[in-house]
C-alpha positions as CSV (number, residue, x, y, z in Angstrom):
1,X,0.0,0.0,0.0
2,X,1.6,3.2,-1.0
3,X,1.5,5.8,1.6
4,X,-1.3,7.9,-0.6
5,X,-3.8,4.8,-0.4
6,X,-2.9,4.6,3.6
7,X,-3.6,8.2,4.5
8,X,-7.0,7.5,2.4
9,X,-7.7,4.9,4.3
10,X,-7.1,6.9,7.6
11,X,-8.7,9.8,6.6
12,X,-11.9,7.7,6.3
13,X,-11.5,8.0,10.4
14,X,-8.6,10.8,11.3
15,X,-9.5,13.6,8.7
16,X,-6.2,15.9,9.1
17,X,-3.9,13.5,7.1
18,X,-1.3,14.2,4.9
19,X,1.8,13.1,3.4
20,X,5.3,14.5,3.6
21,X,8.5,13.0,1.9
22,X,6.6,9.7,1.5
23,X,5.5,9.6,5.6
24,X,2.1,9.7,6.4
25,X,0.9,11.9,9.3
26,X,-2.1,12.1,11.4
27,X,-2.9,15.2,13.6
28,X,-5.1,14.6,16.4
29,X,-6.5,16.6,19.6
30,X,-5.1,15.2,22.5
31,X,-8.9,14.2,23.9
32,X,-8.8,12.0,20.7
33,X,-5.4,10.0,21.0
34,X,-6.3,6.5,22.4
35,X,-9.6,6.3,20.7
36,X,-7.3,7.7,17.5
37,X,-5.0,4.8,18.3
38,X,-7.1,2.1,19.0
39,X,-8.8,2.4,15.3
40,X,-5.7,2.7,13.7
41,X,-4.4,-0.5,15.5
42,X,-8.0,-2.4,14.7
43,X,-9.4,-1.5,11.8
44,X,-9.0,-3.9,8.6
45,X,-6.7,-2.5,6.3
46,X,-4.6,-0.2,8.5
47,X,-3.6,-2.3,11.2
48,X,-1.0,0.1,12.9
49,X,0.0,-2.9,15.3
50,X,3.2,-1.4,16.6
51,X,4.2,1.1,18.5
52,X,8.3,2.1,17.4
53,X,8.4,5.4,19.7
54,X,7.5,8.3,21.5
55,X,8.9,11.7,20.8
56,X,8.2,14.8,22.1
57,X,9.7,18.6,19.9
58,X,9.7,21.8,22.3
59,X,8.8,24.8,20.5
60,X,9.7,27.5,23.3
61,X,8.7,30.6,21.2
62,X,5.4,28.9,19.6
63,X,1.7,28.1,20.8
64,X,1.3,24.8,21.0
65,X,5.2,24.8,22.7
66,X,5.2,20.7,22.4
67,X,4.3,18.7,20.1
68,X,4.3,14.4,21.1
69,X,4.5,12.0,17.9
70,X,3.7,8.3,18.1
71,X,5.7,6.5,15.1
72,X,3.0,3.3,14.3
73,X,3.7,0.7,12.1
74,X,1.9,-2.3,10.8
75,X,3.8,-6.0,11.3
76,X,2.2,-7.2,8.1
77,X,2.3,-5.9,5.3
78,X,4.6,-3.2,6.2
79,X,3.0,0.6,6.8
80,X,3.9,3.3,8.5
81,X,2.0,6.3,10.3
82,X,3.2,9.6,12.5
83,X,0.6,10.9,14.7
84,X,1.0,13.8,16.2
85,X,-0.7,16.2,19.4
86,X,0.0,18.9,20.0
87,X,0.1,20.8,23.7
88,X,0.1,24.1,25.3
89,X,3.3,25.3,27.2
90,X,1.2,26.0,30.7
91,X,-0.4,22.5,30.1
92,X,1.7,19.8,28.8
93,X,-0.4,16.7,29.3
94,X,-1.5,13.6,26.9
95,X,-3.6,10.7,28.3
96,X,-1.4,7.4,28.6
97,X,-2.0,5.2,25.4
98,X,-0.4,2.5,28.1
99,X,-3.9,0.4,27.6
100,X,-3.7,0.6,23.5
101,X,0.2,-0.2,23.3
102,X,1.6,-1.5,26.4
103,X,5.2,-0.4,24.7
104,X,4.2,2.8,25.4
105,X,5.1,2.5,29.3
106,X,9.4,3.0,29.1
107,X,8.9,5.5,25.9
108,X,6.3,7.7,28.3
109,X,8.4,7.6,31.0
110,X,11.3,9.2,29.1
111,X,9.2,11.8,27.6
112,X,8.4,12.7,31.2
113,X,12.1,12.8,32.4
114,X,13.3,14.9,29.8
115,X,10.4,17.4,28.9
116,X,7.6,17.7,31.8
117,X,4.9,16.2,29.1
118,X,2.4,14.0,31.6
119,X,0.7,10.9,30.5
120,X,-2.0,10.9,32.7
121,X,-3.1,7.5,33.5
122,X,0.3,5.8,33.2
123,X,0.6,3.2,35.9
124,X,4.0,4.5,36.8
125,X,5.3,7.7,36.0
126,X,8.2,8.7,37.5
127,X,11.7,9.1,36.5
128,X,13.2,6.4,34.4
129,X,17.1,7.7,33.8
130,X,17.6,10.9,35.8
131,X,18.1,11.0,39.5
132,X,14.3,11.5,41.4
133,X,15.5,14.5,42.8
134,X,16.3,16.0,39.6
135,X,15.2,19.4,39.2
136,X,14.1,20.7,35.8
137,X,13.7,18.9,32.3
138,X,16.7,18.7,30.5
139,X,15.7,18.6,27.1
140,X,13.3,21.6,26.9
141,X,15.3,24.2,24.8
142,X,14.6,26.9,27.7
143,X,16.9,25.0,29.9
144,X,20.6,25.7,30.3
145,X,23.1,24.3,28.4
146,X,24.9,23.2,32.0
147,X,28.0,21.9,32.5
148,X,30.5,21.9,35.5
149,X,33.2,24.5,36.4
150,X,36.6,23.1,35.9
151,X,39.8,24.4,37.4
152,X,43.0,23.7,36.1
153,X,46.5,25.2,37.3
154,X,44.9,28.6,38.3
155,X,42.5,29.3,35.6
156,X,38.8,28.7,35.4
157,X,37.0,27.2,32.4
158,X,32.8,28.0,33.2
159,X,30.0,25.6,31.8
160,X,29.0,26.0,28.3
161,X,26.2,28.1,28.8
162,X,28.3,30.6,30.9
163,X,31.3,31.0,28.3
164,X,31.3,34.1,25.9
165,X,31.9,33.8,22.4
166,X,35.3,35.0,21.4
C-alpha cells in the first residue's frame, strides 16, 4: 500500500492526514489520541499494530510549545503512520496510550524525564534515567546548556552556557 492509499484509508477516520516525503501523518487533539489509536491498530486495512516510539519537539517561542509524535507501524504488510498532538506550554499533558500499546510505558516515562509532558493515566510515571531529585527537564530548549566548572593550574573554564563567544 503506498503511503497515498494509507492516508485515504485513515482519513476515512482521522481527517487531518497528509503526506510528507513519503510519511504519512495524522494530527489529532489530545482528547482524541487513544480512541485515534485504538482504530488505527484495529481496523482492517490499516492495522498500525506497533508502536516504534515516543517523541516529544519543544517549541519555546510557539503556541502549541510541544508537540508528542507516536511513530505506528503495521507488522504485516509493512506501513507506517506519525501521529502527532499537539500541547500548550502551561499545560503539557496527553492521556497514557499504556492500555492501547503496552510499549508505550518505558517511551512515556522518558518523555516525562526529559520534557515535563504527563501521560495521565500511566501506571508509573516517574523518573526512568535521571536521579528522582532531579530538578528541571533537561531537554526543553529553555533549559541551560549546564556543565561543570573546571579548574586547572589557576584558571577557570565555566560551563557552556556561561562562556562568551570569542
Amino acid at each position: 500500500m503506498s503511503p497515498e492509499h494509507l492516508a485515504a484509508a485513515v482519513r476515512e477516520r482521522l481527517p487531518d492526514v497528509y503526506v510528507a516525503r513519503g510519511e504519512v501523518v495524522a494530527v489529532v487533539e489530545r482528547d482524541d489520541l487513544v480512541d485515534a489509536l485504538t482504530w488505527l491498530r484495529d481496523r482492517e486495512g490499516v492495522a498500525l499494530d506497533l508502536l516504534l516510539s515516543i517523541t516529544v519537539t519543544d517549541w519555546p517561542h510557539a503556541e502549541p510549545r510541544f508537540w508528542v509524535a507516536y511513530d505506528l507501524r503495521s507488522t504485516r504488510p509493512v506501513r507506517r503512520l506519525r501521529l502527532k498532538v499537539a500541547l500548550p506550554g502551561d499545560d503539557p499533558w496527553v492521556p497514557s496510550v499504556t492500555g492501547v500499546h503496552p510499549t508505550a510505558d518505558w517511551h512515556e516515562r522518558e518523555q516525562f524525564d526529559f520534557f515535563g509532558v504527563r501521560f495521565d493515566g500511566h501506571p508509573a510515571l516517574t523518573r526512568i534515567l535521571l536521579p528522582d531529585d532531579w530538578e528541571g527537564y533537561p531537554l526543553r530548549k529553555d533549559e541551560p546548556l549546564g556543565g561543570v566548572s573546571t579548574w586547572f593550574e589557576g584558571a577557570r573554564l565555566p560551563p557552556v552556557d556561561e562562556r562568551g563567544m570569542a
